[in-house]
Structure formats: structure tokens, C-alpha cells
C-alpha positions in Angstrom: 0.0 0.0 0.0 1.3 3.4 -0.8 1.2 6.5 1.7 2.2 8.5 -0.5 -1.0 11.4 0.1 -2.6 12.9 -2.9 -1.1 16.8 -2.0 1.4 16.8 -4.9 -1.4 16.2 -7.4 -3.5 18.6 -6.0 -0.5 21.1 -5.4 -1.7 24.3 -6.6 -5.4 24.2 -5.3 -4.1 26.0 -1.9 -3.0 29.1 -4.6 -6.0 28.9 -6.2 -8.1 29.0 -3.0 -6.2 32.0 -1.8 -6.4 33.9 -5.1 -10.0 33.4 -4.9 -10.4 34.6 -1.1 -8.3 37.5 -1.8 -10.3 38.6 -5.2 -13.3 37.9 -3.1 -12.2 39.8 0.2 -11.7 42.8 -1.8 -15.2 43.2 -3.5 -18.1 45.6 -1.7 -21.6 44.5 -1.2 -23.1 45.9 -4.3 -20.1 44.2 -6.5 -20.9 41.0 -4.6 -24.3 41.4 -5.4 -24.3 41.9 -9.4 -26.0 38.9 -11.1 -24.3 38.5 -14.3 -27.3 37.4 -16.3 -31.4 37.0 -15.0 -30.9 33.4 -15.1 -27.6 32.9 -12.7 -26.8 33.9 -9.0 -25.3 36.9 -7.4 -22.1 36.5 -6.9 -21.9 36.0 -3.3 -24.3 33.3 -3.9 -21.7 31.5 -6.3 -19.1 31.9 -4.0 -21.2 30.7 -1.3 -22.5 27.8 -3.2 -18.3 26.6 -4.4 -17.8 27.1 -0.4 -21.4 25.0 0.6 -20.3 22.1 -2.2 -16.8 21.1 -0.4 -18.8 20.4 2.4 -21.7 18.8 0.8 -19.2 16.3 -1.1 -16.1 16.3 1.5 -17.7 15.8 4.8 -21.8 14.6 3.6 -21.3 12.5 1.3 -17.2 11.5 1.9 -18.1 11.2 5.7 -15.6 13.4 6.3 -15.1 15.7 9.4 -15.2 19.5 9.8 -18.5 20.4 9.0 -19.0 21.6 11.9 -16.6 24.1 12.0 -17.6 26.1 8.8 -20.9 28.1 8.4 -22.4 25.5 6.4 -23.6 22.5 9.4 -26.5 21.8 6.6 -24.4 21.7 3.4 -27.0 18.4 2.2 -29.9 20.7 2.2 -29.1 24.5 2.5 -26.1 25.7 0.2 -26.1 29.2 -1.2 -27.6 29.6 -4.2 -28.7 25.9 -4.6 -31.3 26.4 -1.8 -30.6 30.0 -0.5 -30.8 33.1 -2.0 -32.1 34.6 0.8 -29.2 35.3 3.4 -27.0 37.6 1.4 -23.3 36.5 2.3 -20.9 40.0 2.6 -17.3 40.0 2.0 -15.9 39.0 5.4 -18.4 36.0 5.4 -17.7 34.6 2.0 -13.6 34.6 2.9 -14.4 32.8 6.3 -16.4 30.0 4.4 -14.1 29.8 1.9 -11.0 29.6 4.9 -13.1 27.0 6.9 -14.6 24.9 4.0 -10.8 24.9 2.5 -9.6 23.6 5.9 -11.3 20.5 5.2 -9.9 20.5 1.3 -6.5 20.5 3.1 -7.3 17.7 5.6 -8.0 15.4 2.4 -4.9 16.3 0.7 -2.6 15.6 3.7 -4.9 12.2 4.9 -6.4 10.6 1.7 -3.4 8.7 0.0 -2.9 7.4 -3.9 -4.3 3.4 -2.7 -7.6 5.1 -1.0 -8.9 6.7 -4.4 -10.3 3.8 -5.9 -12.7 3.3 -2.9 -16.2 3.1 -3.5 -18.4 5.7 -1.5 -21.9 5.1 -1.0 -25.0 6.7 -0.2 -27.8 4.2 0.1 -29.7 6.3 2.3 -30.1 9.0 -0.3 -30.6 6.9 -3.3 -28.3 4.4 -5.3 -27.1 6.7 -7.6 -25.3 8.1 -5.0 -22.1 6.2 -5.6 -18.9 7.4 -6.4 -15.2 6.6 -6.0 -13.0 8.7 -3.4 -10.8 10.1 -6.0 -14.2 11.0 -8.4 -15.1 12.9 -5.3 -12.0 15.3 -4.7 -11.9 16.0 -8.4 -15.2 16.8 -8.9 -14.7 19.2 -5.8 -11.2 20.5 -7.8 -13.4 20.8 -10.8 -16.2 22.5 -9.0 -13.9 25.2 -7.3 -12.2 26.0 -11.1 -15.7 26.1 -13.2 -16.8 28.9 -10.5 -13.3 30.7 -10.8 -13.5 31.0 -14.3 -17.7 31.4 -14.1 -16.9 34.7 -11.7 -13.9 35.6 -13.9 -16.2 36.2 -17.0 -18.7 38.2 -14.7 -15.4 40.2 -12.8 -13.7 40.6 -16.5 -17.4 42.9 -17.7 -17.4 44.2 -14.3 -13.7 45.5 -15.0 -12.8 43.6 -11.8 -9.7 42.0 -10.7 -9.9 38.7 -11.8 -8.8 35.4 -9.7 -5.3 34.5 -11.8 -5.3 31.4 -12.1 -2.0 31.5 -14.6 0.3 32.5 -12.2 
């Protein structure tokens, strides 16, 4: 069995969070509220919702811990945007989630090793679709954090905001 952990092939997700939190710590409430077209989400909703979803896959459906110590204790059935637009996330808010929810992120990267990705997670209780392998589930998380990036980077670029470099 290998221990080596799955950091190195995840080694510039930390960046990428940070570059996100610091794009996002800087905008003001009206920025944060712009909704780049009728059909899609303020933008603290999408940031809200990339934050909700690490829990909702890390710690619901992965089992692991640290939900609990992020703002989203209910990730399976009230994630911004998803199932809240309600509660209007400022600023200061969006860059705790986004610490706290990456926190967990981390935990997998320095826990989950190369031999546990082929393990088969399961869901019964929800349904039996919900099955999915360990390394399907940190990808899709990866994945989900970039599509958002690059889904607020078109809405920052006719904003004329800072982007989230993602190319550095």
C-alpha cells in the first residue's frame, strides 16, 4: 500500500483558494451582489454555493469531518444559491467559508493517500445513484472550485474587476 497522500497532485489548489479569497475579500456588497445574467446567481451566492459544495461532497457524502466548523452545518440541504438566496453572504463571510470549508480540502490532501482513491463511497440512504469513488469525489470538488473561478472571472472581466489569476 502506498502513503504517499494525494497533496502533490492537487498542489496548486491551496493558490488557487487564496487567489479566490483575496479577489473575493476585496469586492463591496453591491459588487458582490451583481448577477451576471437574469438566469444565474449573485455573486456572493456562487461563492457561497463553491464554499457550501466542499462540504456537501467532503464531509456529507465523503463522511468526512469539519463540517461543523464552517458556516455550512447543513451543506445536504441548505447551500447558497442551490437552496438559499435569501441570506445575502458580505465579504468577510464569504472569505471565512471559503478559509473554513478549505480547511477540510487541506485535511483530504494531507490524509487521503494514492491506494484510498479507488474506494467506493456510498450513499444508500439517499438513493443508489449516489455512488462514487473517493478520487471522483475530490476531483469533482477540484473541478467544482475551477468552473466557479472562471464562471466569476467572466462576470469580474465585464465588471472591469480584478480577476482570480489562475495563470500564475
Amino acid at each position: 500500500m502506498s502513503s504517499t497522500t494525494i497533496r502533490p497532485a492537487f498542489g496548486k489548489w491551496p493558490d488557487y483558494n487564496r487567489r479566490l479569497r483575496d479577489v473575493v475579500a476585496a469586492l463591496t456588497d453591491e459588487q458582490l451582489a451583481m448577477q451576471p445574467s437574469p438566469e444565474r446567481w449573485p455573486l456572493w451566492a456562487t461563492v457561497g454555493h463553491a464554499a457550501c459544495q466542499r462540504v456537501f461532497w467532503l464531509c456529507d457524502f465523503a463522511g468526512e469531518p469539519g463540517a461543523d466548523t464552517t458556516p455550512f452545518t447543513n451543506a445536504a440541504y441548505n447551500c447558497p444559491g442551490d437552496d438559499d438566496l435569501e441570506q445575502v453572504l458580505s465579504a468577510d463571510q464569504l472569505v471565512e467559508a471559503l478559509d473554513a470549508t478549505f480547511r477540510i480540502v487541506e485535511s483530504c490532501l494531507d490524509r487521503w493517500t494514492l491506494d484510498m482513491l479507488d474506494e467506493e463511497l456510498r450513499r444508500p440512504e439517499w438513493d443508489a445513484s449516489w455512488v462514487h469513488s473517493r478520487g471522483a469525489v475530490i476531483q469533482r470538488v477540484f473541478a467544482h472550485d475551477i468552473w466557479h473561478s472562471a464562471e466569476l472571472n467572466e462576470a469580474f472581466v465585464i465588471a472591469g474587476l480584478p480577476q482570480i489569476d489562475l495563470w500564475d
